[in-house]
C-alpha positions in Angstrom: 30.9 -29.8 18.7 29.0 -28.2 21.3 24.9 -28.3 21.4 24.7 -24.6 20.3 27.1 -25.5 17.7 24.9 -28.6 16.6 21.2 -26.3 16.5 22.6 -23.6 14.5 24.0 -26.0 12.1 20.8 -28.1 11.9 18.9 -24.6 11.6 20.0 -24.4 8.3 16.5 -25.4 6.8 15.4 -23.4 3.5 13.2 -20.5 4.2 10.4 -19.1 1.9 9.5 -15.3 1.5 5.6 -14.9 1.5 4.8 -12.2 -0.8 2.6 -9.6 1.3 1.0 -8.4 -2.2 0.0 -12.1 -3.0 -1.1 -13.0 0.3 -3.1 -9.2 0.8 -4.8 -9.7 -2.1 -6.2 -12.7 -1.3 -7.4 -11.9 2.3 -10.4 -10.7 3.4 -9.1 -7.6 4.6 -8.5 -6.7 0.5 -12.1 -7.6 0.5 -12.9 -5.0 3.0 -10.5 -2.3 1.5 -12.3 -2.6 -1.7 -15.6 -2.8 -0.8 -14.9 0.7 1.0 -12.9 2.4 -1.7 -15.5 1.4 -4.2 -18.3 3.0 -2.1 -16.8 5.8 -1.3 -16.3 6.1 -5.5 -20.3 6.1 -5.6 -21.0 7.8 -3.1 -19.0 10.9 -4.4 -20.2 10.1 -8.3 -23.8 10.4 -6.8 -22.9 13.4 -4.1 -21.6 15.7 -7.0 -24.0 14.8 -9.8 -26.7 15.3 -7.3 -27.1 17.1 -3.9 -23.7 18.7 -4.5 -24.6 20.1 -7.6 -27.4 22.0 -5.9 -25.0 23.1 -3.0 -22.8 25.0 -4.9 -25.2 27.0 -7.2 -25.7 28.7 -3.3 -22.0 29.2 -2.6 -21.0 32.6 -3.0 -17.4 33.5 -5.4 -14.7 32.4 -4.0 -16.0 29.4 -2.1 -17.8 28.1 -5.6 -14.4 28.4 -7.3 -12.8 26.4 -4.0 -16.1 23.7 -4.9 -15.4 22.8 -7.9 -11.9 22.8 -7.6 -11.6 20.3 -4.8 -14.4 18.3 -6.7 -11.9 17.7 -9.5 -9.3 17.2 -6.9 -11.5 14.5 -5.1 -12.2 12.9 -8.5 -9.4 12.2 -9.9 -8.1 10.7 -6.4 -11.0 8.5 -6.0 -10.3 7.7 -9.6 -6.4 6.8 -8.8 -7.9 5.1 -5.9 -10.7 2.7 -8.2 -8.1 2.0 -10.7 -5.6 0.9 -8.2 -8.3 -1.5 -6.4 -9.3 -3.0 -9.5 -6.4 -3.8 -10.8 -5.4 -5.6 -7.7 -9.3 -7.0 -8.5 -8.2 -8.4 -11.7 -4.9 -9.5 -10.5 -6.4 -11.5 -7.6 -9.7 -13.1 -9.8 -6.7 -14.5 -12.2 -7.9 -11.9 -15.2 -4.2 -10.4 -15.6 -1.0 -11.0 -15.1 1.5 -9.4 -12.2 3.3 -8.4 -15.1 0.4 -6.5 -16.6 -0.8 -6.0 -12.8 2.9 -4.1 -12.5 2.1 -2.2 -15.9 -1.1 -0.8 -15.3 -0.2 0.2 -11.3 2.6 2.4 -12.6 0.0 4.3 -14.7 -2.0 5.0 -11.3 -1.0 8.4 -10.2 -0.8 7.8 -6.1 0.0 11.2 -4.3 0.4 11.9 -0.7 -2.7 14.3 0.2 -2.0 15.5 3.5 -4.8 17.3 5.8 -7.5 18.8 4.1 -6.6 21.8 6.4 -4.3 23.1 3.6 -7.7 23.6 1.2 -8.3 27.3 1.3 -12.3 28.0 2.1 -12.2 24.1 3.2 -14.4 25.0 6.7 -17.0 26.8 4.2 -17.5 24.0 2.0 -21.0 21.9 2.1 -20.7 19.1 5.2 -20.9 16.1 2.7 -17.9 17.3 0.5 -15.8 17.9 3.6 -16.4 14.4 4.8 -16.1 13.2 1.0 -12.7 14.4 0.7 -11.3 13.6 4.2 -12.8 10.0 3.2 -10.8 10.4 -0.1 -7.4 11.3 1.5 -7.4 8.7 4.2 -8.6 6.1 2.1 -5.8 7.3 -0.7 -3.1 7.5 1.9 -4.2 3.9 3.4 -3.7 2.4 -0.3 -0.6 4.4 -0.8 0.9 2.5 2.5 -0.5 -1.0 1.0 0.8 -0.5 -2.3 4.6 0.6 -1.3 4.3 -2.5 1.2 3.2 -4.7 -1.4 5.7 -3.1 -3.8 8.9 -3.6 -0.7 7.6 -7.2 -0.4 7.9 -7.9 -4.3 12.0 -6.0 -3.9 13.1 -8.1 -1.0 15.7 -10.0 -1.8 15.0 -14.1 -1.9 14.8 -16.1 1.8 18.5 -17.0 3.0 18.7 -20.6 2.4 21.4 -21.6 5.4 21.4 -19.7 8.6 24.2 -17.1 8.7 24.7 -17.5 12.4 25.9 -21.2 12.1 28.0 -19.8 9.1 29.7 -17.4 10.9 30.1 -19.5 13.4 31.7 -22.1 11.4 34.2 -20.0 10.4 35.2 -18.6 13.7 35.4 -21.9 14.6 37.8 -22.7 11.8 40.0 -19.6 12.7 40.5 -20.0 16.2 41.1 -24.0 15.0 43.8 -22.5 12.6 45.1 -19.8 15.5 45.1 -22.9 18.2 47.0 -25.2 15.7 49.6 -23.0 15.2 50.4 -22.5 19.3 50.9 -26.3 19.7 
């Protein structure tokens, strides 16, 4: 047996698949993420009940209608985006299950948002709703792109527990034994 032969056999150690969902949720970094989702929650809730709501009794027609429209719009997102974080909240602090975790993230409506460049009378909106709802679609598309990696970690199939390459190996070795064999 050969010393390549010998290290893939011997590399045949069981492997373990870290769950990214388990291990984000635990790190700082989740931390970070929901500390800025839930701001930018408050800082909308106390933008449109406030400030805002003076703003747009100055907008004329059509950009009033465009107002209140993307206000629902950017409510209901950072409402997605609230429920999402705190469910990965309760899941981390030990308060649910992943079961239930898995339950109550399938009831969170996550859409891709795109630019706000599609949002008709977007450039004639009030400064702070602008920047509100660009805040609102990165920080939505930024979950969406944790949740489906969390979600592909959680689908991957279990850690091989020999290495393939000394199994293959082992059974070219046994044909060309068989081949070899049968020329003597």
């Amino acid at each position: 047996m050969s010393i390549i032969d010998e290290r893939f056999q011997n590399n045949s150690t069981a492997s373990r698949t870290v769950s990214f969902g388990n291990a984000f949720a635990q790190s700082p970094q989740f931390d970070d993420v929901f500390s800025e989702g839930m701001a930018l929650v408050e800082r909308a809730a106390s933008y449109l009940d406030g400030e805002g709501r003076r703003e747009s009794r100055c907008l004329v027609a059509p950009v009033s209608t465009a107002y209140a429209t993307e206000s629902m719009r950017l409510t209901t997102r950072l409402l997605d985006v609230a429920s999402w974080l705190l469910v990965q909240r309760a899941l981390k602090n030990g308060e649910i299950t992943s079961d239930e975790a898995e339950r109550r993230r399938r009831k969170v409506k996550l859409r891709p948002s795109g630019p706000p460049a599609h949002i008709k009378h977007f450039d004639q909106l009030p400064d702070a709703l602008q920047a509100m709802i660009t805040d609102s679609f990165s920080m939505s598309d930024r979950i969406m792109r944790i949740d489906r990696a969390m979600r592909s970690g959680e689908e991957a199939t279990p850690a091989v527990t020999t290495n393939p390459v000394g199994a293959q190996m082992s059974t070219l070795r046994a044909a060309f034994t068989v081949i070899q064999g049968g020329r003597d």
